[in-house]
C-alpha positions as CSV (number, residue, x, y, z in Angstrom):
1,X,109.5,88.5,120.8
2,X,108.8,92.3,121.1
3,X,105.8,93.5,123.0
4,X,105.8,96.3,120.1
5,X,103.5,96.8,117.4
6,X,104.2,99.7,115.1
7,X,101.6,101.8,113.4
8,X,102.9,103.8,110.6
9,X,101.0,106.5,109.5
10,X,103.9,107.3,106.9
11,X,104.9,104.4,104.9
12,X,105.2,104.8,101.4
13,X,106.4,101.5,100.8
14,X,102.8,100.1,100.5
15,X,100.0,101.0,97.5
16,X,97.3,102.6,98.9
17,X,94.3,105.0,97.9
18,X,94.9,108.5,97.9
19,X,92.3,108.4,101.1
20,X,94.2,106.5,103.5
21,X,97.3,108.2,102.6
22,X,98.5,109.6,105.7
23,X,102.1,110.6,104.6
24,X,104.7,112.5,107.1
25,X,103.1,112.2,110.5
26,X,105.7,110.0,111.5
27,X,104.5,106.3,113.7
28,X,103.8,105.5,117.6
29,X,104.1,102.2,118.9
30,X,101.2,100.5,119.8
31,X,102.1,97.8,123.3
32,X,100.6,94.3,122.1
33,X,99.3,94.0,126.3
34,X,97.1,96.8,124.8
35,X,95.0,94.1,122.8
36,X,94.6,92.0,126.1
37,X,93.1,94.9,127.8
38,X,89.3,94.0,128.6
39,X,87.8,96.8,126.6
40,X,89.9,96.3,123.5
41,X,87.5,93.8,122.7
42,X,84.9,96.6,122.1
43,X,87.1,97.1,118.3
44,X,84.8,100.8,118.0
45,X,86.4,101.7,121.3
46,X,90.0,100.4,120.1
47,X,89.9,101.9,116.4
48,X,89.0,105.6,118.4
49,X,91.8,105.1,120.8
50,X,94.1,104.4,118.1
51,X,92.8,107.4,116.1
52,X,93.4,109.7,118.8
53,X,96.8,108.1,119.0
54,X,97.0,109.2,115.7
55,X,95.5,112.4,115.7
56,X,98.1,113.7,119.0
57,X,100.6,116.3,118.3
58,X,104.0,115.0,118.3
59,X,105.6,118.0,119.1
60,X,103.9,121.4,120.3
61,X,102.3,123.5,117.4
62,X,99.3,125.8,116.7
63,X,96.5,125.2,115.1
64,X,93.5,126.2,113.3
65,X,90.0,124.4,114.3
66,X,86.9,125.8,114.6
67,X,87.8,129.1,113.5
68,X,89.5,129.1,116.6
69,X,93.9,129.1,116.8
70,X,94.5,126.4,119.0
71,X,98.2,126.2,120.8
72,X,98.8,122.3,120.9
73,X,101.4,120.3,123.7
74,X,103.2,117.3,122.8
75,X,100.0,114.8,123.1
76,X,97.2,116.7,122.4
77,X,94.7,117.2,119.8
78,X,91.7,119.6,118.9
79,X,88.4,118.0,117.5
80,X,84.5,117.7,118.3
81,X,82.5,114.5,118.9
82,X,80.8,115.3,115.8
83,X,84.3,114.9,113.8
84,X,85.2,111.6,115.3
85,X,81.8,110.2,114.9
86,X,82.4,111.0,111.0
87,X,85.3,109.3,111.1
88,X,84.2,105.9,112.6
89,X,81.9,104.0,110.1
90,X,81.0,100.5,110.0
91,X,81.1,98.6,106.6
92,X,78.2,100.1,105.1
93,X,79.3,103.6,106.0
94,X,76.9,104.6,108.9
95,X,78.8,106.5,111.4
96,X,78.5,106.4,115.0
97,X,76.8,109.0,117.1
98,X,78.1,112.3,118.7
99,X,76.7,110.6,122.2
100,X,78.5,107.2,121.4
101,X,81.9,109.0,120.9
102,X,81.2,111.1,124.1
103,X,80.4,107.7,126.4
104,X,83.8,106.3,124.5
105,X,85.7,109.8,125.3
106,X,84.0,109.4,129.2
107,X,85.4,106.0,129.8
108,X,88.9,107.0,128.6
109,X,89.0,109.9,130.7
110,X,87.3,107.9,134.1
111,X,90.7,105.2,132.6
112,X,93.0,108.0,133.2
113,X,93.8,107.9,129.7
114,X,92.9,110.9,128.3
115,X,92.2,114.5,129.7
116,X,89.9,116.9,128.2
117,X,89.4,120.9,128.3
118,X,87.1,122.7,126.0
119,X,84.8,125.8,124.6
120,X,82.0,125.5,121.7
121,X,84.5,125.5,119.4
122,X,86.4,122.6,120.1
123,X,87.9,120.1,123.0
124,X,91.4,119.8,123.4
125,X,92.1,116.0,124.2
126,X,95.5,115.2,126.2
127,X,96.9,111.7,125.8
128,X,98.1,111.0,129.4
129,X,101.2,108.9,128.8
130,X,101.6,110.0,124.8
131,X,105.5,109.6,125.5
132,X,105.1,105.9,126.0
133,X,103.6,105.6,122.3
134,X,106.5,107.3,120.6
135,X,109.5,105.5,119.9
136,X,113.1,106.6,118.8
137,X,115.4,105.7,116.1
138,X,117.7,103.7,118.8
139,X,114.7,102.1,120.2
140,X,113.9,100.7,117.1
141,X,116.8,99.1,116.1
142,X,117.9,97.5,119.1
143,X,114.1,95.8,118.5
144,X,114.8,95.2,115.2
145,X,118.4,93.4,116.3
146,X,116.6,91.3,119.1
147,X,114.2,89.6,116.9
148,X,117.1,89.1,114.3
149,X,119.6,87.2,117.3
150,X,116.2,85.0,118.4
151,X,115.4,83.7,114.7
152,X,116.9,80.5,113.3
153,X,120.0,81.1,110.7
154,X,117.8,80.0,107.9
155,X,115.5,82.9,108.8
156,X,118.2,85.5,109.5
157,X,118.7,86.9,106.1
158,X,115.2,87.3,105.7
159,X,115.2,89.0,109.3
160,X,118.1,91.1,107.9
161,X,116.2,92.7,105.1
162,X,113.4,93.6,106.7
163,X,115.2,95.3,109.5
164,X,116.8,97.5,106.5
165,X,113.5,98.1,105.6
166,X,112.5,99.6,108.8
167,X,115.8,101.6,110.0
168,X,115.2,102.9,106.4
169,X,112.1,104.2,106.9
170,X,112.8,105.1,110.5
171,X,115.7,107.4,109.6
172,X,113.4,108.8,106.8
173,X,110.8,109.6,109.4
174,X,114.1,111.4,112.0
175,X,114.7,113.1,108.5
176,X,111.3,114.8,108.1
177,X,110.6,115.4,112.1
178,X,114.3,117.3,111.6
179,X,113.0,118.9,108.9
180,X,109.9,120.3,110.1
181,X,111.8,121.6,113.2
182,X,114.3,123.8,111.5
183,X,111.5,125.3,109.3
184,X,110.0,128.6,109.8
185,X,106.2,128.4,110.7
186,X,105.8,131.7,108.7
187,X,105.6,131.7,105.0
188,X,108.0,133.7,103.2
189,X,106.9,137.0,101.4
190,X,106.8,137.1,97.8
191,X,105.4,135.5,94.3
192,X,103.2,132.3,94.7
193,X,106.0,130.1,92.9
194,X,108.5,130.9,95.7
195,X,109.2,128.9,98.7
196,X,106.9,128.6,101.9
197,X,110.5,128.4,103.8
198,X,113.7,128.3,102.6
199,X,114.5,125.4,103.9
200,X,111.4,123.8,101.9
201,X,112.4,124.8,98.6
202,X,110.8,122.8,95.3
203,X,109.3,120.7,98.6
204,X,105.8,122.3,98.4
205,X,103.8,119.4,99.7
206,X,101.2,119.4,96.8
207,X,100.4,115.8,97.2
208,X,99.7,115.8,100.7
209,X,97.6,118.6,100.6
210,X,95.4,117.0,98.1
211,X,95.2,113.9,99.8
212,X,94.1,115.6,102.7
213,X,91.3,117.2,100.8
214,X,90.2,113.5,99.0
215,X,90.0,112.0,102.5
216,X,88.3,114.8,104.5
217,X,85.7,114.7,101.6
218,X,85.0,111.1,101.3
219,X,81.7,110.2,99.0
220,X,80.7,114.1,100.1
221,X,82.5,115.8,97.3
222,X,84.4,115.3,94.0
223,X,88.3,113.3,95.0
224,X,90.9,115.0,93.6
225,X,92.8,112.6,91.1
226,X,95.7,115.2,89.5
227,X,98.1,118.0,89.9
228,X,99.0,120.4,86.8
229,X,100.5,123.8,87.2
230,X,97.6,125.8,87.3
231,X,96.7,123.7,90.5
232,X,100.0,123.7,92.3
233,X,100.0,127.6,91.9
234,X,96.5,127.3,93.6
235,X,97.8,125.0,96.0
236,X,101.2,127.7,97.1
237,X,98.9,130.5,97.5
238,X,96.1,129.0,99.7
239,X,98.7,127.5,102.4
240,X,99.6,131.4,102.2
241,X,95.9,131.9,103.7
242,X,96.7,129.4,106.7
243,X,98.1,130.1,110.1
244,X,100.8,127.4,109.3
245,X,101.6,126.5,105.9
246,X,101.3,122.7,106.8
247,X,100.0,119.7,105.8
248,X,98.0,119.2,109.0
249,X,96.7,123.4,108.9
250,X,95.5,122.1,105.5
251,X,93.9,118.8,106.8
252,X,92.1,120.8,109.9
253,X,90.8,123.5,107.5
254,X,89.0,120.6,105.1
255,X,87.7,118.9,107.9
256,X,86.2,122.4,109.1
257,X,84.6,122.7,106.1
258,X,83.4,119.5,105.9
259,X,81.6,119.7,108.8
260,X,80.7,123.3,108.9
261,X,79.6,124.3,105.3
262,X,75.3,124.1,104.2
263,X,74.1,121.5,102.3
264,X,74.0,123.9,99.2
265,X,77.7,123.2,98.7
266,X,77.2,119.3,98.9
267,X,74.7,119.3,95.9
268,X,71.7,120.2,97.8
269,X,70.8,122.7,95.3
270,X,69.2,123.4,92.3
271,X,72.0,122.4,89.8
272,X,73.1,120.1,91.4
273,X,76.8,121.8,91.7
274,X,79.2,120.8,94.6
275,X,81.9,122.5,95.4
276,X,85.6,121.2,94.5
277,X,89.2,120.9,95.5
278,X,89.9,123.8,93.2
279,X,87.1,125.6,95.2
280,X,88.4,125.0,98.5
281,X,91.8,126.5,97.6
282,X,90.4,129.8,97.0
283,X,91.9,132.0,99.3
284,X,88.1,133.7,99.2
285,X,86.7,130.0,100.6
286,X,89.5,130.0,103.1
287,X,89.1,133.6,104.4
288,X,84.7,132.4,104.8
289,X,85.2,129.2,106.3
290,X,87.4,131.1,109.1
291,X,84.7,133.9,109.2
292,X,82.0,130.9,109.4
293,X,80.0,132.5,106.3
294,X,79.6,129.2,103.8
């Protein structure tokens, strides 16, 4: 058997809320050893480790965070304790503490698992040996071939089929990392209803973007639950407003404002009004959340 557990952070194969919708951030293989490691058992300790598995740049980009244009390596990610102790909630929803993420974050780094550089703005967290977590298209099948020659023929065409399933979604995956790298970081010039790149054209990625916003609000603020045209326009003009017109700018920019905005825009006010999707994509929202005026 294969010592190789994928996590997919971009199936589409399987129903899920718009919250946990992760799509096109591509999968890194989790070792099954990892599970026998002593502090595995602490499952807090594993679910941030596999977060920030998650979280790590698979190829070098710049971000936005904190106000603050981060340049990202291959491994690395940009966040606050404060972020990933919003992130990791028990069953009834109470999240952990800033100080329990930073003890978690110490014993990782004292591991020689992580590294970690940082200002007031944000920490920059470097996955040591990030490469071992990614796997290729080749890798993956000749996985998927060894468990096929070790089952029993009556289990072979089963076997078969779901190895299609996962070379299917692997080469999908290739697809869209091949894609990303051929396109321009810059938008292109012109009327909202054009393309961000040429090479993305009538591939705005409106359903990303508002699954980013329904699972940086949570319970916080009203999800999201339709496009029409009026918000798709919305939509090609505000990723206009970020550094990157990408799905993750987007996600970084929600979690911002999540986590920097008053209370007034979370219903702690005398109407009772909370502000929207349709009000984060205001390029005036965008253009205060980087100035940190909310």
């Amino acid at each position: 058997m294969s010592n190789v557990a994928y996590a997919d952070f971009g199936n589409k194969n399987h129903t899920r809320s718009s919250r946990m919708d992760n799509s096109k951030l591509g999968h890194v293989a989790i070792f099954r050893s990892l599970l026998n490691a002593s502090w595995a058992e602490d499952t807090v300790k594993l679910a941030l480790w596999v977060r920030l598995l998650g979280q790590a740049r698979h190829k070098p980009t710049t971000v936005e965070f904190g106000g603050v244009s981060w340049d990202l390596r291959t491994g690395q990610l940009v966040t606050k304790a404060k972020v990933l102790a919003r992130k990791l909630k028990d069953a009834k929803g109470k999240e952990k503490t800033e100080k329990q993420i930073r003890d978690m974050l110490d014993f990782f780094e004292q591991e020689g698992m992580i590294t970690r550089t940082g200002t007031r703005h944000g920490t920059i967290i470097t996955i040591t040996n990030y490469l071992e977590y990614q796997v290729n298209y080749e890798g993956t099948k000749k996985v998927t071939n060894e468990v096929t020659n070790k089952l029993s023929d009556t289990n072979a065409r089963v076997a078969t089929e779901v190895t299609n399933l996962v070379t299917k979604e692997v080469k999908q995956n290739k697809n869209v990392l091949e894609q990303e790298l051929n396109t321009p970081l810059t938008p292109q010039e012109g009327d909202c209803e054009k393309l961000i790149s040429t090479n993305r054209k009538n591939n705005i990625p409106y359903i990303e973007i508002m699954n980013a916003f329904n699972e940086a609000a949570g319970d916080r603020l009203p999800n999201a639950e339709s496009l029409n045209d009026k918000r798709k326009r919305a939509i090609s003009k505000f990723l206009k407003e970020l550094k990157e017109p990408t799905v993750e700018a987007a996600k970084n920019y929600f979690e911002y404002f999540m986590n920097s905005a008053k209370e007034f825009y979370f219903g702690e006010n005398d109407s009772g009004w909370r502000a929207n999707f349709d009000y984060l994509l205001r390029p005036a929202t965008v253009v205060k959340t980087r100035e940190g005026s909310l």
